[in-house]
N, C-alpha and C positions, 0 to 999 in steps of 0.2 A: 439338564442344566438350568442353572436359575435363568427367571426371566432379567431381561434386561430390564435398570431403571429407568433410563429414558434410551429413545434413540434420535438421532440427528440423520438428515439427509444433507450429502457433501456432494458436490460436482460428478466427481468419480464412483464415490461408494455410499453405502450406509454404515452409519458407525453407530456401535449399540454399547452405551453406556451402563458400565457396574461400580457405583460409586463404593460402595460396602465393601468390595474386592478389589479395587485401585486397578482396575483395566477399563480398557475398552476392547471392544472386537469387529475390523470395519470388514465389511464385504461388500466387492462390487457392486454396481446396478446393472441391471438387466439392461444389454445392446454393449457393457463395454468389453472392448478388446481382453482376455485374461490375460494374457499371454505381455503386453502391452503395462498392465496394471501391475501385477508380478514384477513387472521391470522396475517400474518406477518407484513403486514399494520397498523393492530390494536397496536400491539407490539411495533413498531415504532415510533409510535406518541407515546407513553408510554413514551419511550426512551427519546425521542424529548424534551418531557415539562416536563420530571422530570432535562433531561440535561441543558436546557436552565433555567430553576429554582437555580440551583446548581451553575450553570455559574456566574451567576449574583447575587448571594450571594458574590461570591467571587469577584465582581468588576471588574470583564471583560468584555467588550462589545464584541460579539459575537455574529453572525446574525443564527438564527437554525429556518427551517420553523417549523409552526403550524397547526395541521389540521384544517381545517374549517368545512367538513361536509365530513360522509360518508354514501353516498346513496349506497347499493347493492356493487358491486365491482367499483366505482367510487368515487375515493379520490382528494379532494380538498384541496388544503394548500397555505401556503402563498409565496408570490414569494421570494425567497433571491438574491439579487439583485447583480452585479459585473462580474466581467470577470474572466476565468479560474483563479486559481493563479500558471501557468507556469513561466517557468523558463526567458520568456522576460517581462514577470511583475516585474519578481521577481530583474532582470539585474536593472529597470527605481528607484526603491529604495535607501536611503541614509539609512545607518547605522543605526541610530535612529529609523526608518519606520520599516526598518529589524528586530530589536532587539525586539522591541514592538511586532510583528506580531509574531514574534518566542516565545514570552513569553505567549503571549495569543492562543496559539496552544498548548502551553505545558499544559494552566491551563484551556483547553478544555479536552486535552488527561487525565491530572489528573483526571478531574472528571467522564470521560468515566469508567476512571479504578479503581475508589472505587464507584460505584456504589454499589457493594457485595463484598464483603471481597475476596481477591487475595486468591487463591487456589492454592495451593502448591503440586506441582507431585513430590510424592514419585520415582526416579530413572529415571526423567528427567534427561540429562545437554547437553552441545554441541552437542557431538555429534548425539544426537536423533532429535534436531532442524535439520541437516542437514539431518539427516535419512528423514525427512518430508520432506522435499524440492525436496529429489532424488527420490523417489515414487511420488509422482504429476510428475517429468519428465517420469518418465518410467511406468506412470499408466495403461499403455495398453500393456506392456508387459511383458508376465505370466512368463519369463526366470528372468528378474531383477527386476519388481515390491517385494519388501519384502525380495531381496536379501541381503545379507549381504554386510553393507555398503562399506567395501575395492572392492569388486567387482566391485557394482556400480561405485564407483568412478573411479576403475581402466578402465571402461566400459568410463564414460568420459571424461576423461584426453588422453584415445586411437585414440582419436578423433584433438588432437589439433599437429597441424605441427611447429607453427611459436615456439623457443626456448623462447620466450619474456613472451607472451601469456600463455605458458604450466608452466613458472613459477611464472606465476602472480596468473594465477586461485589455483595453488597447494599451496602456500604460503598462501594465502587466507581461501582454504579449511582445513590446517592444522592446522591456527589458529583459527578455530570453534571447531576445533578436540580437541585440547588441554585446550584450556583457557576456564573455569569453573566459572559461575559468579555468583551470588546471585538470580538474576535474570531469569536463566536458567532453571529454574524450577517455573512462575509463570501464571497460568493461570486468564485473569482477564476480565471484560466486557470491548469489542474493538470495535471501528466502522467498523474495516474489511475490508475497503475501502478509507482509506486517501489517493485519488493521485490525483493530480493536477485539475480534472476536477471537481470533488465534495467537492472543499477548492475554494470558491467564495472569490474575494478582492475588496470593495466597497473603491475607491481613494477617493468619495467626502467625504467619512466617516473615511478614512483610517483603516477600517475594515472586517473583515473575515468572511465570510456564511460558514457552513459547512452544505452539503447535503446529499440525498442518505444514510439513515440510517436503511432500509431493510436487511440488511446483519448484523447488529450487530446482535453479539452472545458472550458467553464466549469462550477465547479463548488462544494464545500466546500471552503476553505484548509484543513480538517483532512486531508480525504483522505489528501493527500504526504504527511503524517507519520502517520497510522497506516498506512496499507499497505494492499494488497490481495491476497494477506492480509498481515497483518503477520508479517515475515520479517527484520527490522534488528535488532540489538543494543542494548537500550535504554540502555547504556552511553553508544554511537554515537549516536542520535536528542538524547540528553541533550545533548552536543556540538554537533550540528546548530542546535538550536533557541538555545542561547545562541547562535551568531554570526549566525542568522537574527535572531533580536533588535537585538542590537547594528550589524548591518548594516542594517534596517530606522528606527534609531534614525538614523545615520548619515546615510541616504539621506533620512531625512525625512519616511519613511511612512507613520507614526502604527499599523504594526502590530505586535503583540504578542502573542506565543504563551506561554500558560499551560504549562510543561512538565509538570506534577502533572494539568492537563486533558486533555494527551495521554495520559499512562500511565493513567490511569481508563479512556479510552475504548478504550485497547488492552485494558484487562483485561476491559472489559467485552466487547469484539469478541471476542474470542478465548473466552471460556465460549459465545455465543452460535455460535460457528463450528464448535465441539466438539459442540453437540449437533445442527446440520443436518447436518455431515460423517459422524459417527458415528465420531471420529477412535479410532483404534487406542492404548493403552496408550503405546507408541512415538513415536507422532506427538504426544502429549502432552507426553508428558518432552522431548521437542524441542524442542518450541513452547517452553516456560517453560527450557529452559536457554538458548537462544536468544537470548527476549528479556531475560530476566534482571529479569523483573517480581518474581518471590517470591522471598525468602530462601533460602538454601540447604537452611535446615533446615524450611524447609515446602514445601520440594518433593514429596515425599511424601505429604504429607499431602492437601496439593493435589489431586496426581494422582489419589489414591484416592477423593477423592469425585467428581471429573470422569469417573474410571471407571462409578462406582454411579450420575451423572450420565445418559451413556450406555445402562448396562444399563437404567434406567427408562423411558427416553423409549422402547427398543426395547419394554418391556413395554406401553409405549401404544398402539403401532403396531399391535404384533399382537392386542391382544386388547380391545383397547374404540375402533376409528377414530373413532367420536363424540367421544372426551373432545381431538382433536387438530381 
């Protein structure tokens, strides 16, 4: 067999890239379940050809691989072709390109999420979406995992020096607190994984691959539009969500996405992700140039208490474990 062009290491598997052949071929890693992998693999491709079916009913061009064969745990598909779609792709775009690409992500996202009828959580609303987000941060510890969320939060916010910062993140957090949406209570089928590196953009086609559909499951409709992590241009996502609106209006769906409820819950993700990562000075300014949350002129400012942020939580680590 030919050698592979490149290979990629994924969560689950290694995936071995033939770009000259239009496949890839992923195979477990050593310790996982096959048996387990198999499943979700299977499931996958399910996903895959019933989404790209659905897609193209609706008149989108939309690149979604196909499986080709599955031998034993050794899954074959088709290659979807293009470059990451980050944020200096996303810069080299004209309005038009933009608008298009944002319309056909949202009537991707649409059809992810009526795959099965939206499920409805009895005594969801805001602030249980942020109860989720503070338990993933404090999942390992048995003091604040499940504690009550004023704590939590007061646990986070303890943490920030710069005055800028401490009212950016708390402005933020309190409009999750407060503002109650339609939507805040919807559980629907999500990809689980829309960020920049599994949203392929083919320029000769001016089209979008969507990959990496292992992780769909039923879930929060916020999910797909914050990211995991978030890694879109909120420029972009701004885009997405008016024509998932007005495509939802269309179709008849009665759903309705807050875009001021997304950008809070990314700024709140994203403070929250800085302090379990322990993200680097660099990976900061990234992040917030990226998404394009703060003004230009409080980037800086931002940064520096996200820094002092950081250096604090390290002082907790090392010298009082009780207080974490």
């Amino acid at each position: 067999m030919k050698e592979s062009d490149e290979i990629k290491q994924g969560n689950s598997s290694i995936v071995k890239i033939y770009y000259d052949l239009g496949y890839v071929i992923k195979i477990p890693n050593k310790g996982v379940n096959q048996e387990k992998y198999i499943e979700s693999q299977t499931r996958a491709s399910d996903i895959m050809s019933t989404v790209a079916k659905r897609v193209k009913e609706m008149g989108v061009d939309i690149d979604i691989p196909s499986t080709l064969s599955m031998q034993n745990a050794e899954i074959k598909e088709t290659l979807v072709p293009g470059d990451d779609f980050n944020i200096d792709t996303y810069k080299t775009l004209d309005n038009k390109t933009k608008d298009k690409l944002a319309k056909d992500l949202a009537t991707f996202m649409i059809t992810m999420h009526t795959m099965r009828s939206p499920q409805t959580v009895k005594g969801m609303n805001s602030e249980g979406l942020l109860k989720v987000e503070l338990n993933r941060l404090f999942e390992k510890d048995k003091r604040l995992k499940g504690a009550d969320v004023e704590k939590q939060i007061d646990k986070v916010m303890s943490v920030f020096t710069d005055k800028n910062v401490k009212h950016f993140i708390q402005r933020a957090i309190e409009y999750v607190q407060n503002n109650n949406d339609t939507s805040d209570n919807l559980l629907v089928m999500r990809h689980h994984d829309l960020r920049d590196s599994n949203i392929k953009y083919d320029k000769s086609k001016t089209r979008l691959g969507i990959i990496d559909f292992e992780g769909a499951d039923v879930g929060h409709i916020y999910e797909d539009f914050v990211g995991s992590p978030p890694s879109l241009s909120w420029n972009f996502m701004k885009r997405v969500i008016k024509h998932y609106n007005y495509l939802s209006d269309k179709l008849g769906l009665g759903i309705m996405i807050n875009p001021e409820k997304i950008k809070q819950l990314l700024i709140v993700k994203i403070a929250l992700l800085a302090v379990k990562n322990n993200w680097s000075e660099e990976e900061i300014t990234q992040r917030l140039a990226t998404l394009g949350l703060v003004e230009s002129e409080k980037v800086n400012s931002f940064k520096r208490g996200i820094i002092k942020l950081i250096e604090k939580a390290n002082r907790y680590r090392k010298i009082d474990r009780r207080e974490y």
